[in-house]
C-alpha positions in Angstrom: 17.0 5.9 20.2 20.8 5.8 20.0 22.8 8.3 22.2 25.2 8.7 19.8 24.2 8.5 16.2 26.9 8.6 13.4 24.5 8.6 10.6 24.9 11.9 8.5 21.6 13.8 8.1 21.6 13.1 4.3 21.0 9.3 5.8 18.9 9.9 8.4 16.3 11.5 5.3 17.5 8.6 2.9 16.2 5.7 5.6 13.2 7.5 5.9 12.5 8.1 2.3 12.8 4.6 1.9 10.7 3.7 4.5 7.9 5.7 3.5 8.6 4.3 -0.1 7.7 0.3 1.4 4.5 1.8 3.2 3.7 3.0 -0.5 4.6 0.0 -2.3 3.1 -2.3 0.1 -0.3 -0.2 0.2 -0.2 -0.4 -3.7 0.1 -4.4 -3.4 -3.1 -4.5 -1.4 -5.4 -5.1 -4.3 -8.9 -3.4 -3.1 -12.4 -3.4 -5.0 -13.3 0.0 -6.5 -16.7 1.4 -5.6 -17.9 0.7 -9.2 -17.0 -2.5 -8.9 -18.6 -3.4 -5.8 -21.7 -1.9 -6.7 -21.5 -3.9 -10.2 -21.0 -6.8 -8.5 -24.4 -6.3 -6.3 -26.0 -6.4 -9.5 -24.7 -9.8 -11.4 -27.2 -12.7 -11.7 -25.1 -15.8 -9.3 -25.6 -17.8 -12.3 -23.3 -15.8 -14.5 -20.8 -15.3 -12.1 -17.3 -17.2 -12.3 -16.6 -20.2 -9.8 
């Protein structure tokens, strides 16, 4: 915490907009598996999968 912050308040909410904005991005690079497509995948023969 700094005792004496010079930071307006318009920067203070810009800093954390754009902090919240990399949690967001970097969630969103996170490729995951949708349900369908884990349930799919249950069902695929091992032969005709890809290697």
């Amino acid at each position: 915490m700094r005792l004496f912050d010079k930071r307006t308040p318009f920067q203070k909410e810009w800093e954390k907009l754009e902090a919240q904005e990399q949690k967001f991005l970097q969630k969103r690079l996170e490729k995951k598996d949708s349900i369908l497509n884990q349930k799919l995948e249950e069902k695929i023969p091992p032969k005709f999968k890809k290697k």
